[in-house]
PDB file with SEQRES, HELIX, SHEET and CRYST1 records, atoms N, CA, C and O in Angstrom:
SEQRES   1 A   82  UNK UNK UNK UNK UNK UNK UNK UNK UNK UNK UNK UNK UNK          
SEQRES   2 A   82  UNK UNK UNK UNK UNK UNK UNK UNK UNK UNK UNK UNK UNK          
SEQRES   3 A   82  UNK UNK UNK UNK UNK UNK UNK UNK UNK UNK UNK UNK UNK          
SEQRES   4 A   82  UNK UNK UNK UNK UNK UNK UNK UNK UNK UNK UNK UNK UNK          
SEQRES   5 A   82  UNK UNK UNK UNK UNK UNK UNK UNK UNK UNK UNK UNK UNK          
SEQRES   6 A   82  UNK UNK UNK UNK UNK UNK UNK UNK UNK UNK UNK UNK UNK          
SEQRES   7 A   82  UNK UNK UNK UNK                                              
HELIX    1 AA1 UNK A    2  UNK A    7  1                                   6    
HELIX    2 AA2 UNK A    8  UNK A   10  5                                   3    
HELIX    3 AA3 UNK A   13  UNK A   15  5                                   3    
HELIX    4 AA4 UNK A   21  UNK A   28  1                                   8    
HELIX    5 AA5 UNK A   30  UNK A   33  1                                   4    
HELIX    6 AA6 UNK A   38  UNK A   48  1                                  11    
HELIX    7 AA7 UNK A   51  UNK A   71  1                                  21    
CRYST1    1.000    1.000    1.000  90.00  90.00  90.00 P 1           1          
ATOM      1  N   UNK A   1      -1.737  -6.792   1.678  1.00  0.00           N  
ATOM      2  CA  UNK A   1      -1.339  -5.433   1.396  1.00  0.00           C  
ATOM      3  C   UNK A   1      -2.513  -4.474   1.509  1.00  0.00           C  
ATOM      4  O   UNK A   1      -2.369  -3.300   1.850  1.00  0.00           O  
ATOM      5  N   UNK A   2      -3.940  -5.152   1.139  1.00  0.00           N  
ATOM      6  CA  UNK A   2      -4.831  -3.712   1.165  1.00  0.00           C  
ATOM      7  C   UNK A   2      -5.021  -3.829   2.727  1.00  0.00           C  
ATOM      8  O   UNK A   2      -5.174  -2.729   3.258  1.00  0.00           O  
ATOM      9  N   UNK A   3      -5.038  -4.558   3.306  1.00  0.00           N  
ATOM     10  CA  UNK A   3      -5.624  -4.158   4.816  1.00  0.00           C  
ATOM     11  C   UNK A   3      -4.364  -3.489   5.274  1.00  0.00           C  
ATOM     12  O   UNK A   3      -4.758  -2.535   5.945  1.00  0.00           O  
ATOM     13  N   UNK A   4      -3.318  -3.489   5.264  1.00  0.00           N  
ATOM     14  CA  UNK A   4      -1.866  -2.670   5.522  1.00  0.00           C  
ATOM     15  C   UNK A   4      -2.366  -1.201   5.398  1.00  0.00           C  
ATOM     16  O   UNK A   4      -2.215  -0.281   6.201  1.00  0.00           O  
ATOM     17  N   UNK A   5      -3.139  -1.210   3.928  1.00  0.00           N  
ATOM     18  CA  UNK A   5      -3.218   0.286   3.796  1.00  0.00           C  
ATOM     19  C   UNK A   5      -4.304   1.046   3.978  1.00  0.00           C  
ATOM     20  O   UNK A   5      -4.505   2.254   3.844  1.00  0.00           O  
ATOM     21  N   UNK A   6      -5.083  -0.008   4.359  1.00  0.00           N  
ATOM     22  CA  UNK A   6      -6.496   0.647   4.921  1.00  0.00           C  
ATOM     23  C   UNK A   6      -6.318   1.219   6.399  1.00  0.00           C  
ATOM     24  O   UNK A   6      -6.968   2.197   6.769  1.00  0.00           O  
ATOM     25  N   UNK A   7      -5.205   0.417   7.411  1.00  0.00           N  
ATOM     26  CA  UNK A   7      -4.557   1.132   8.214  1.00  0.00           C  
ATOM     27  C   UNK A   7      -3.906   2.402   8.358  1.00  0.00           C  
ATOM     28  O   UNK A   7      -4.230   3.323   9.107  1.00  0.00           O  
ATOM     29  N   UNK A   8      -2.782   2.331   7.409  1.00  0.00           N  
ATOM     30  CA  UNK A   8      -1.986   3.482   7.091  1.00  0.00           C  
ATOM     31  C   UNK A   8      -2.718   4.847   6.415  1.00  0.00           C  
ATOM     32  O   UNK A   8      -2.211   5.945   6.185  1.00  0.00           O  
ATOM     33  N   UNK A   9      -4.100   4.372   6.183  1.00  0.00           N  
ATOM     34  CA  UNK A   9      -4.784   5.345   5.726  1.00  0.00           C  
ATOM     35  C   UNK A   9      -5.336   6.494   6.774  1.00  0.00           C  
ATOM     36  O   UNK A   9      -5.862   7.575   6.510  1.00  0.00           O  
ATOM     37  N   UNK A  10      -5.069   5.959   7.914  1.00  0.00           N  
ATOM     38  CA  UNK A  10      -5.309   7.009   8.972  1.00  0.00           C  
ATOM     39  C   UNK A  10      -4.694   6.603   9.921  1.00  0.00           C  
ATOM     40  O   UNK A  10      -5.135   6.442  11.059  1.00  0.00           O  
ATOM     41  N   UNK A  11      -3.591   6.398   9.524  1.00  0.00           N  
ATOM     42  CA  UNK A  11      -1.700   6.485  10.407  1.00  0.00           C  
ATOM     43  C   UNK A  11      -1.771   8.153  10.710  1.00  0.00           C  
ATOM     44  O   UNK A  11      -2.213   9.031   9.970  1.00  0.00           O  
ATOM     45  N   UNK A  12      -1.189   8.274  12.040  1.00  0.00           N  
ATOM     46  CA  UNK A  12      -0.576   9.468  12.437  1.00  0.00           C  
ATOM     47  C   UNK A  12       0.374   9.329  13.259  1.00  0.00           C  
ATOM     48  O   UNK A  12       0.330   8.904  14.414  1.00  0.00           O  
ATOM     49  N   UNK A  13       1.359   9.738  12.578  1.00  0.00           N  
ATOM     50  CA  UNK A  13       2.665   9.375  13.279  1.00  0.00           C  
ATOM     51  C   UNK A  13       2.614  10.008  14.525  1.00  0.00           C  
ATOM     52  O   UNK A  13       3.056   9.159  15.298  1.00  0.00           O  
ATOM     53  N   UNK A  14       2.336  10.992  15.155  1.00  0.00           N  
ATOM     54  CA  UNK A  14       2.065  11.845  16.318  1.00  0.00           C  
ATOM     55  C   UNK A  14       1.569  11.126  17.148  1.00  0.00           C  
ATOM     56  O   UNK A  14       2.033  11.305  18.274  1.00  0.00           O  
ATOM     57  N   UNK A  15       0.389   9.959  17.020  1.00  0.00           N  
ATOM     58  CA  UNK A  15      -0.272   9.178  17.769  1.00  0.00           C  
ATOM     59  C   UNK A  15       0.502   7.639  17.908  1.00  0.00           C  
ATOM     60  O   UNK A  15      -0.121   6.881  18.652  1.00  0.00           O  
ATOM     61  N   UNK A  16       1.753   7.060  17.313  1.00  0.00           N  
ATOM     62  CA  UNK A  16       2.645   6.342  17.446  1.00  0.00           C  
ATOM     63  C   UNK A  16       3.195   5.954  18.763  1.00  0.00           C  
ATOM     64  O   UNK A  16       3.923   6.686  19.433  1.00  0.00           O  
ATOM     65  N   UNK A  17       2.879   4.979  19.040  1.00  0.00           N  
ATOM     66  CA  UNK A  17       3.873   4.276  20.342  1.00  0.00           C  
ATOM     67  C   UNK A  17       5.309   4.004  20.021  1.00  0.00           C  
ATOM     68  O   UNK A  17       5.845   3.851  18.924  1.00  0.00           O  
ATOM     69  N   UNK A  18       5.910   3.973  21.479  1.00  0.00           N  
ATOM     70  CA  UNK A  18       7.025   3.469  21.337  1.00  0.00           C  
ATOM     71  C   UNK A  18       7.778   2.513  22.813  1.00  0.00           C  
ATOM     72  O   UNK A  18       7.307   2.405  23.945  1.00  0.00           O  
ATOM     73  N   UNK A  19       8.484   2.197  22.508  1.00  0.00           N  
ATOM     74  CA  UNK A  19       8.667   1.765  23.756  1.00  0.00           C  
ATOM     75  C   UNK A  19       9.340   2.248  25.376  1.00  0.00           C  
ATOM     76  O   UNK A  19       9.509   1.654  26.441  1.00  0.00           O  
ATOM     77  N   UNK A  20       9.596   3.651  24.872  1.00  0.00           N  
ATOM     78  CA  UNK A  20       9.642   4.569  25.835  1.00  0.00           C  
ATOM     79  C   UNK A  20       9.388   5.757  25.283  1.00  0.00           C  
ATOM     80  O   UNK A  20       9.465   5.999  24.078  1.00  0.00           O  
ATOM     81  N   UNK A  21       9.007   6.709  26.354  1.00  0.00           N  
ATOM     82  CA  UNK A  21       8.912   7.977  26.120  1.00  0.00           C  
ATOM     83  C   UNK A  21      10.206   8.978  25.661  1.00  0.00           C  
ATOM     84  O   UNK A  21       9.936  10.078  25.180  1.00  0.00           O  
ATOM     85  N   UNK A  22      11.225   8.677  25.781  1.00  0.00           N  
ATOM     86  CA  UNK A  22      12.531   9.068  25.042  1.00  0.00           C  
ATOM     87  C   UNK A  22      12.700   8.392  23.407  1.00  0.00           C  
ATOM     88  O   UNK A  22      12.982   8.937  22.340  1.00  0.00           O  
ATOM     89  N   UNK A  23      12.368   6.865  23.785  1.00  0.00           N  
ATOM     90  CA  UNK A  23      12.711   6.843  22.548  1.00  0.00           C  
ATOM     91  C   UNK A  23      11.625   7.640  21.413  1.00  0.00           C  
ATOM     92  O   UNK A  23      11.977   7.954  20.276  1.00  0.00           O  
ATOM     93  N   UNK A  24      10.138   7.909  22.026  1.00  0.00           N  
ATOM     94  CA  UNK A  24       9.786   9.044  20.882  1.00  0.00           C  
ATOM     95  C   UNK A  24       9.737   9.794  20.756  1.00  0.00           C  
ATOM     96  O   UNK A  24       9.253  10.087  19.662  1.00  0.00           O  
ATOM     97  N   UNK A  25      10.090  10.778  21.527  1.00  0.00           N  
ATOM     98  CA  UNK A  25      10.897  11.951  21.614  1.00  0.00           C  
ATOM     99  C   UNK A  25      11.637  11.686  20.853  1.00  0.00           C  
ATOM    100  O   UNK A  25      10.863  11.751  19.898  1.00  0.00           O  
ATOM    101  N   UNK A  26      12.643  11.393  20.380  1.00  0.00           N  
ATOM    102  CA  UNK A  26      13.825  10.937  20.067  1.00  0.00           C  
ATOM    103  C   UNK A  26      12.930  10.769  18.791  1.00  0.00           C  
ATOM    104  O   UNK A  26      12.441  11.846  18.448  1.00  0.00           O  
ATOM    105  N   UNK A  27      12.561   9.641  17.944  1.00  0.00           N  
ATOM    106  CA  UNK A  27      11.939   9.616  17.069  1.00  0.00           C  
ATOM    107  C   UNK A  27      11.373  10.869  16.349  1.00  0.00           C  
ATOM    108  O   UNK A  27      11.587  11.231  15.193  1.00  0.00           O  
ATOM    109  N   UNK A  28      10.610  11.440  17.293  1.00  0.00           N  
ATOM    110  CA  UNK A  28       9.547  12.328  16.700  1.00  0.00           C  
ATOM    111  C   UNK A  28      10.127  13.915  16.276  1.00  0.00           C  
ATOM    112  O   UNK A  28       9.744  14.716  15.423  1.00  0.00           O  
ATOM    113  N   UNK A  29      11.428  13.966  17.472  1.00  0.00           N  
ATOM    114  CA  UNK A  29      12.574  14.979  17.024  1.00  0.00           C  
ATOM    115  C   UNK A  29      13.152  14.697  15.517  1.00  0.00           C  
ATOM    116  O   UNK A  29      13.220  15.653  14.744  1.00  0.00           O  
ATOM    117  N   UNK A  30      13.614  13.252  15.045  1.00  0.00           N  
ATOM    118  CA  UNK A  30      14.131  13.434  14.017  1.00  0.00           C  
ATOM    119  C   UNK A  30      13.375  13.915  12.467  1.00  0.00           C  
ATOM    120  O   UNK A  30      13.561  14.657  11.502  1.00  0.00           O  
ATOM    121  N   UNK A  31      12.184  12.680  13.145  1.00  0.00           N  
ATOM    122  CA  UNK A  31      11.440  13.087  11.312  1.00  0.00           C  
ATOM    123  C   UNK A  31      11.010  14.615  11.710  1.00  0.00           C  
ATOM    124  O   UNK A  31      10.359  14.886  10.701  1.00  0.00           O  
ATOM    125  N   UNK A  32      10.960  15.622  12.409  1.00  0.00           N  
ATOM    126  CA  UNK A  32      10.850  16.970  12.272  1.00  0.00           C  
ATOM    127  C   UNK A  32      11.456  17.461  11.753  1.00  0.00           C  
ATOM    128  O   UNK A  32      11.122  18.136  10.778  1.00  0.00           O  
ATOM    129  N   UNK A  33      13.065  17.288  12.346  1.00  0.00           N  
ATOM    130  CA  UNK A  33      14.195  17.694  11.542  1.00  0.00           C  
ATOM    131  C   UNK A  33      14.519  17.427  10.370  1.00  0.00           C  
ATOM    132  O   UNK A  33      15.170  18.254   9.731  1.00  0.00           O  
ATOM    133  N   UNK A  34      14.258  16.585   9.982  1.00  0.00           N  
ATOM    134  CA  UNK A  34      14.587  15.891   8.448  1.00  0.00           C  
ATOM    135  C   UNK A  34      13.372  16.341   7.476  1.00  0.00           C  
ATOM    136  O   UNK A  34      13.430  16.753   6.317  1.00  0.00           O  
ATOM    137  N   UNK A  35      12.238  16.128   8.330  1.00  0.00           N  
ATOM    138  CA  UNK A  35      11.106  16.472   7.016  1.00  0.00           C  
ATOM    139  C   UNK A  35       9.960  17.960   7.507  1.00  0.00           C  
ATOM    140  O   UNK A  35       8.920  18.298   6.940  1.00  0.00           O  
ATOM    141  N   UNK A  36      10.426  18.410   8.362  1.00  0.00           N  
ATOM    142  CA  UNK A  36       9.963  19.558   9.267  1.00  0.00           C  
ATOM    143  C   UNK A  36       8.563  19.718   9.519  1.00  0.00           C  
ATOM    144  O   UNK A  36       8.014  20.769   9.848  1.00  0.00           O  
ATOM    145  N   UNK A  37       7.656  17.840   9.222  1.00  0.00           N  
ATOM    146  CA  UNK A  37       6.614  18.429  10.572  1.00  0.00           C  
ATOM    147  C   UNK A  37       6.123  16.449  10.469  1.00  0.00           C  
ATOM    148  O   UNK A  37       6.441  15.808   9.467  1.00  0.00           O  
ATOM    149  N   UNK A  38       5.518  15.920  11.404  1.00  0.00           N  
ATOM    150  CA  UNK A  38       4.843  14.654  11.487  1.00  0.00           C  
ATOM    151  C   UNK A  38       4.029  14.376  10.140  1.00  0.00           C  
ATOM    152  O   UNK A  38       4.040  13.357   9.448  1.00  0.00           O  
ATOM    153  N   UNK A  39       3.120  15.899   9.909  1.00  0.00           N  
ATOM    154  CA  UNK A  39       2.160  15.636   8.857  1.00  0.00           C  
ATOM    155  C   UNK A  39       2.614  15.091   7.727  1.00  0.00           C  
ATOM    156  O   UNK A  39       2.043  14.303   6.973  1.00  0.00           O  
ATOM    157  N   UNK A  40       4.106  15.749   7.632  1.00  0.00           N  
ATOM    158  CA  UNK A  40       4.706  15.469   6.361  1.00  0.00           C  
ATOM    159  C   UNK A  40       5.235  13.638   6.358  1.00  0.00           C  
ATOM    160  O   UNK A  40       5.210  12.964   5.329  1.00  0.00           O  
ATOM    161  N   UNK A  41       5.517  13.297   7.211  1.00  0.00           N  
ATOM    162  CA  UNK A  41       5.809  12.125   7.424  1.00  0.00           C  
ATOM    163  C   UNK A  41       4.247  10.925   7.234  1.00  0.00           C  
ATOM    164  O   UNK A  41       4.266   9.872   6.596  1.00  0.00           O  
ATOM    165  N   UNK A  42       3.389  11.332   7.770  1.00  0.00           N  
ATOM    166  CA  UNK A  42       2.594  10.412   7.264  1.00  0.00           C  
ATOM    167  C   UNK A  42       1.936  10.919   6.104  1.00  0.00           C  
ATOM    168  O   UNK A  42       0.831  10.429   5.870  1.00  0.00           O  
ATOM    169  N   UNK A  43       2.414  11.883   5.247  1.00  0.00           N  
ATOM    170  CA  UNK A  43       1.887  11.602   3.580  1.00  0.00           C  
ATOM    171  C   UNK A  43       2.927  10.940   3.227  1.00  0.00           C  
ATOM    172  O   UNK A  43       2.574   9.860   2.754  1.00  0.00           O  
ATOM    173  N   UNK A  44       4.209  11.091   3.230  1.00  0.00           N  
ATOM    174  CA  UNK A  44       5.485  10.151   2.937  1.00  0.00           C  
ATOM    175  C   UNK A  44       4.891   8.434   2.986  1.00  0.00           C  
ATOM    176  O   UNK A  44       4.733   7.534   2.162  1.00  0.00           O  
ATOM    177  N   UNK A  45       4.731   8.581   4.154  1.00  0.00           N  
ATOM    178  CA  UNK A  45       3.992   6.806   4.407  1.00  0.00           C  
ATOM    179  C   UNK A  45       2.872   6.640   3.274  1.00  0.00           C  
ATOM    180  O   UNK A  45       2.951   5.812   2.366  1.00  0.00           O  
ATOM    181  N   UNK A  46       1.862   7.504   3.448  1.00  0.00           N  
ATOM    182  CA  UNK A  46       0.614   6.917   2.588  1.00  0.00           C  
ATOM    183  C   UNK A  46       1.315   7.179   1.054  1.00  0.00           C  
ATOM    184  O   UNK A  46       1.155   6.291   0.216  1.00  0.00           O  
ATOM    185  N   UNK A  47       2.079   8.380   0.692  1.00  0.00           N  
ATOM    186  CA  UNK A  47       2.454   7.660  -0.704  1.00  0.00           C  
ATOM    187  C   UNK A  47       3.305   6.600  -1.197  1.00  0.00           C  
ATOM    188  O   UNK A  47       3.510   6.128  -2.315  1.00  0.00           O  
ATOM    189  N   UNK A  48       3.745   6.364  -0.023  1.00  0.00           N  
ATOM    190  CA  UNK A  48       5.137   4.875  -0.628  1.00  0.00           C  
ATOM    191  C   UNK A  48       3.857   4.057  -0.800  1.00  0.00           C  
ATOM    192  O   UNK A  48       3.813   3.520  -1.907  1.00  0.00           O  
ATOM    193  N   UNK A  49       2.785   3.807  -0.003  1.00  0.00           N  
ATOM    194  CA  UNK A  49       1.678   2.350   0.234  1.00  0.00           C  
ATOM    195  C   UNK A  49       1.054   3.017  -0.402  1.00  0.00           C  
ATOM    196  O   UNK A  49       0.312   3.201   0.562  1.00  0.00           O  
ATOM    197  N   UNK A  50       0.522   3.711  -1.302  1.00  0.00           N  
ATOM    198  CA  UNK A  50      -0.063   3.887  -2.566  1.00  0.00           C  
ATOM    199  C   UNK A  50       0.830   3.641  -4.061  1.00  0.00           C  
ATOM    200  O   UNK A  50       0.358   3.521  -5.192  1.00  0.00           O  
ATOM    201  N   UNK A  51       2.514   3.608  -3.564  1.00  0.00           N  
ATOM    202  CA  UNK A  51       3.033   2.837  -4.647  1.00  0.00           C  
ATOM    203  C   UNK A  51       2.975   1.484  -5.172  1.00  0.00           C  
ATOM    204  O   UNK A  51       2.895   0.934  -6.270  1.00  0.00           O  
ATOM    205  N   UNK A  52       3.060   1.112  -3.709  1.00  0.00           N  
ATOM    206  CA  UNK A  52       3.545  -0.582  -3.385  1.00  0.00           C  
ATOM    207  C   UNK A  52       1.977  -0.928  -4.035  1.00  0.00           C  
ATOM    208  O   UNK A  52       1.899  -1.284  -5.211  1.00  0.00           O  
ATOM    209  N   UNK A  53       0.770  -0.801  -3.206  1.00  0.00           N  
ATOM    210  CA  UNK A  53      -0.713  -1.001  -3.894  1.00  0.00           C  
ATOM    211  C   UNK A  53      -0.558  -0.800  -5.522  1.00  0.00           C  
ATOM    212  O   UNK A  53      -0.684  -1.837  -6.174  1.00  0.00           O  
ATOM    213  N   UNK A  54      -0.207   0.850  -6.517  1.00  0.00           N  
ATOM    214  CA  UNK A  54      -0.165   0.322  -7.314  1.00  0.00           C  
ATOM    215  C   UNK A  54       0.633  -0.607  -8.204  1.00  0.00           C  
ATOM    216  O   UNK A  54       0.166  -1.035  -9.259  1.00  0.00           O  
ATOM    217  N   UNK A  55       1.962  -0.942  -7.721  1.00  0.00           N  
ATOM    218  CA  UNK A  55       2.492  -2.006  -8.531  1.00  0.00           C  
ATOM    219  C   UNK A  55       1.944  -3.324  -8.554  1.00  0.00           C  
ATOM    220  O   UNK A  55       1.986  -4.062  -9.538  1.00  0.00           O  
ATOM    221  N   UNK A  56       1.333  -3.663  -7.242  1.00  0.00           N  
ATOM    222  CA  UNK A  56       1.194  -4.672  -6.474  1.00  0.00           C  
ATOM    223  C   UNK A  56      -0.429  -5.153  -7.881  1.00  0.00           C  
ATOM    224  O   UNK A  56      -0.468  -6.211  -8.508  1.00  0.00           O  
ATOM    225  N   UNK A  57      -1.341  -4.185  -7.970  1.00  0.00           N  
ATOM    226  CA  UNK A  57      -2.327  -3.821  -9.236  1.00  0.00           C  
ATOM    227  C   UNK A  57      -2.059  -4.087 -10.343  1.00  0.00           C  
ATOM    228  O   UNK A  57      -2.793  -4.699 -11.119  1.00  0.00           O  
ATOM    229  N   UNK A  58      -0.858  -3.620 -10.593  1.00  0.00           N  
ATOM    230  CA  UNK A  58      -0.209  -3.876 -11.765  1.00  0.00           C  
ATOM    231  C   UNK A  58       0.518  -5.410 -12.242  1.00  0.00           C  
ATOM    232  O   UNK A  58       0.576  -5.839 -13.395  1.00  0.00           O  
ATOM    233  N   UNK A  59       1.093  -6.143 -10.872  1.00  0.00           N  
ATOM    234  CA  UNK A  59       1.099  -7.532 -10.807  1.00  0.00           C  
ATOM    235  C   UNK A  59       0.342  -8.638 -11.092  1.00  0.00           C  
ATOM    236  O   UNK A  59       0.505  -9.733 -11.631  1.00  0.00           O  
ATOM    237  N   UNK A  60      -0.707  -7.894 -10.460  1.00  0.00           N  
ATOM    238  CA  UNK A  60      -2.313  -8.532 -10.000  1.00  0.00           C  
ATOM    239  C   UNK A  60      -2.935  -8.845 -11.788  1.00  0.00           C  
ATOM    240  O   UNK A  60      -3.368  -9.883 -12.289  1.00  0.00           O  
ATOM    241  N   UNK A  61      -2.779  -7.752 -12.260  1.00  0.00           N  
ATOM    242  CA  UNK A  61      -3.310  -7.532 -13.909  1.00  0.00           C  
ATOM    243  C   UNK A  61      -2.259  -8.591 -14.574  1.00  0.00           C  
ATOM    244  O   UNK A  61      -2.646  -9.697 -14.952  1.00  0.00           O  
ATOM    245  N   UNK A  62      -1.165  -8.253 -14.667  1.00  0.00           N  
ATOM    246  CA  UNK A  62      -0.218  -8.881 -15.578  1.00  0.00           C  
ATOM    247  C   UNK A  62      -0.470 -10.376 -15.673  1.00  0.00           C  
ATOM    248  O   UNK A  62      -0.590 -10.963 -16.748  1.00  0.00           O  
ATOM    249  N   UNK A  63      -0.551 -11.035 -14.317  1.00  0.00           N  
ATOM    250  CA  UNK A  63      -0.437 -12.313 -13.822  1.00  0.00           C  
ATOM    251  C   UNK A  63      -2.147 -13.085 -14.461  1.00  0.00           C  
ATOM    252  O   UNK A  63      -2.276 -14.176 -15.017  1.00  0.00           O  
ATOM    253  N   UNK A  64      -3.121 -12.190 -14.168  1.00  0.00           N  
ATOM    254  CA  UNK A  64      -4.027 -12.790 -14.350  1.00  0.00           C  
ATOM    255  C   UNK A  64      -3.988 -12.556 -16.261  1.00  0.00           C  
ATOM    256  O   UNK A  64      -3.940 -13.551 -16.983  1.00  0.00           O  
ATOM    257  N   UNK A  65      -4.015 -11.198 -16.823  1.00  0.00           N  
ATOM    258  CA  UNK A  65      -3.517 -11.726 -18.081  1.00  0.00           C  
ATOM    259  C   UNK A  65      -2.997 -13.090 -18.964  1.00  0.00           C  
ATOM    260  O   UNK A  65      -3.289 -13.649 -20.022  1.00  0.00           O  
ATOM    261  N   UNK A  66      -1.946 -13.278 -17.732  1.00  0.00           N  
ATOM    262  CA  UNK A  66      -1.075 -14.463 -18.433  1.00  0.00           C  
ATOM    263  C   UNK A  66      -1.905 -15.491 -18.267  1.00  0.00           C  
ATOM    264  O   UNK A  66      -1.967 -16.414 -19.080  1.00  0.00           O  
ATOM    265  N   UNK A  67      -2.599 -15.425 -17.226  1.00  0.00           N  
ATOM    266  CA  UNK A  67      -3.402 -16.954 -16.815  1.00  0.00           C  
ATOM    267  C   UNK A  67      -4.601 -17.347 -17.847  1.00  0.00           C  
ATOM    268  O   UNK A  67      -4.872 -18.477 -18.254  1.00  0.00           O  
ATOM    269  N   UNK A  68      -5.302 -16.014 -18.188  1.00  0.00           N  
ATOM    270  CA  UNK A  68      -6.173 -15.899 -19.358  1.00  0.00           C  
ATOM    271  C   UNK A  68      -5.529 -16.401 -20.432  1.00  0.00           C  
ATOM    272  O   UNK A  68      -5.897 -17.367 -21.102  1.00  0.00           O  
ATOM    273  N   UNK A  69      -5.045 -16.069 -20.513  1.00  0.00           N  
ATOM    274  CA  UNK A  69      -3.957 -16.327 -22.220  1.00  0.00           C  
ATOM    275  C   UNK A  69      -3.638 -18.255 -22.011  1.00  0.00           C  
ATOM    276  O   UNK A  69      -4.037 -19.151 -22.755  1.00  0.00           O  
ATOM    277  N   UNK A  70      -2.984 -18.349 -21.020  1.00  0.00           N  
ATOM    278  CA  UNK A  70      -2.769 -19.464 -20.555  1.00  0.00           C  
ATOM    279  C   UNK A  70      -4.106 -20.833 -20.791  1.00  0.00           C  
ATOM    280  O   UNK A  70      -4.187 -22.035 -21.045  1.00  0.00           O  
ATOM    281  N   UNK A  71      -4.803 -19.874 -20.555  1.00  0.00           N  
ATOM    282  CA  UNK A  71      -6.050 -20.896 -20.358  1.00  0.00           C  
ATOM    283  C   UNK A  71      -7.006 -21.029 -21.680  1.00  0.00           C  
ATOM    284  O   UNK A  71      -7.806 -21.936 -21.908  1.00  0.00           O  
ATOM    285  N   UNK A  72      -6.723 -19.929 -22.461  1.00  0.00           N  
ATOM    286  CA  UNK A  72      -6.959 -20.280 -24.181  1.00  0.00           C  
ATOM    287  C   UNK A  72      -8.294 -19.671 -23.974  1.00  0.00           C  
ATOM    288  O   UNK A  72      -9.248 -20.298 -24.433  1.00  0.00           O  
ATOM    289  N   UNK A  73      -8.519 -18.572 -23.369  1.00  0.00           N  
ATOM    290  CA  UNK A  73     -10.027 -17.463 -23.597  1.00  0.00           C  
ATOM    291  C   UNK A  73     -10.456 -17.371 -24.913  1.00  0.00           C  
ATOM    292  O   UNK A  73      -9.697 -16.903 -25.761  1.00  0.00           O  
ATOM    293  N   UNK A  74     -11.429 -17.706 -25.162  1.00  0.00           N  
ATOM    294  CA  UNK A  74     -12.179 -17.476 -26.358  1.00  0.00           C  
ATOM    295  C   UNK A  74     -12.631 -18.895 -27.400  1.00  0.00           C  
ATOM    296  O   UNK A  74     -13.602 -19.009 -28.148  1.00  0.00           O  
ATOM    297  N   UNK A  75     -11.475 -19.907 -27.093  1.00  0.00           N  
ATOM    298  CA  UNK A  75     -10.932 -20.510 -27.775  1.00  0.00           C  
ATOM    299  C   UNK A  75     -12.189 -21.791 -27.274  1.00  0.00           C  
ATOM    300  O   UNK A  75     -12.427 -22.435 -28.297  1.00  0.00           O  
ATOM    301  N   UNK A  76     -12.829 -22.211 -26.374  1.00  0.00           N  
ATOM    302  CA  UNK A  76     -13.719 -23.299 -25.959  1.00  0.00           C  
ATOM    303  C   UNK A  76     -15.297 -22.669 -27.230  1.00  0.00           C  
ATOM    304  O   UNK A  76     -15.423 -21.503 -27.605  1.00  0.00           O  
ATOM    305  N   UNK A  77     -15.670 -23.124 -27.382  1.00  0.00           N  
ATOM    306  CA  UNK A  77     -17.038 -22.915 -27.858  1.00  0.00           C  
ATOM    307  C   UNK A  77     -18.073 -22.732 -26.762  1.00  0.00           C  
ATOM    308  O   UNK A  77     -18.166 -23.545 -25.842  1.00  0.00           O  
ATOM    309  N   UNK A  78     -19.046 -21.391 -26.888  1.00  0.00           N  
ATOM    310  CA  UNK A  78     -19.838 -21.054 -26.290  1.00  0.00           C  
ATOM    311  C   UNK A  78     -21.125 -21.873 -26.524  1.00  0.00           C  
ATOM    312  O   UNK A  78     -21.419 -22.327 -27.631  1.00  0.00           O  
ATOM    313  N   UNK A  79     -21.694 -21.996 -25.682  1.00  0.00           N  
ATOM    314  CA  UNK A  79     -23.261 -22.987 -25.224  1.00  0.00           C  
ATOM    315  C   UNK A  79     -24.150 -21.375 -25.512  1.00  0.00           C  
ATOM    316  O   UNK A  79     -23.839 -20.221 -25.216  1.00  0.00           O  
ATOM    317  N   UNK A  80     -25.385 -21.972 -26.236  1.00  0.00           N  
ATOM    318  CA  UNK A  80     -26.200 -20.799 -26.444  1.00  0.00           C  
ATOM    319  C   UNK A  80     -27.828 -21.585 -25.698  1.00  0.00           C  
ATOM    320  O   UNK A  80     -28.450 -22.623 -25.928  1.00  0.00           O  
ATOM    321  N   UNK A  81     -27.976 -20.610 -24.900  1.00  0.00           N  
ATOM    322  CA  UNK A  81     -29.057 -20.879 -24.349  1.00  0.00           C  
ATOM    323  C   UNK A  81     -30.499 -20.997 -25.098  1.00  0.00           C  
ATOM    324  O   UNK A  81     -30.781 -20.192 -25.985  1.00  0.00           O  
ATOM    325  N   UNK A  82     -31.026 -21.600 -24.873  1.00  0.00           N  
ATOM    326  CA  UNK A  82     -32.417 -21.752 -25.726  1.00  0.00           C  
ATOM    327  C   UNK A  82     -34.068 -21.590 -24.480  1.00  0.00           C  
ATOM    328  O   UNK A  82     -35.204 -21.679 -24.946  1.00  0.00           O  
TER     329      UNK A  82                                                      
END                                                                             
């Protein structure tokens, strides 16, 4: 997921291939119409993949939480160096 969005971080939909020149035309006509400019379309993109990243953070935390807990942190006796 972060390399996804290290991409999408300088996505421009304007600079998008397609597999013909109609079909992006065609493409590039709609998200105008619908969201009335490209620019607006790739902040749309970078904020959904700044959602997905932070839940994905928020997974990342929860899970390792549990694994801590799991694994009885605190609970071994510490070695003191001399």
């Amino acid at each position: 997921a972060l390399e996804v969005g290290k991409k999408i971080k300088s996505l421009q939909v304007a600079k998008c291939e397609a597999t013909s020149e109609k079909d992006k035309t065609d493409i590039v006509e709609y998200i105008i119409s619908e969201l009335g400019s490209l620019e607006r379309m790739d902040k749309q993109i970078r904020a959904a993949m700044s959602e997905m990243l932070m839940r994905n953070l928020a997974n990342v935390e929860r899970a390792t939480g549990s694994l801590v807990d799991s694994l009885g942190e605190g609970s071994a006796e510490t070695v003191d160096e001399e």
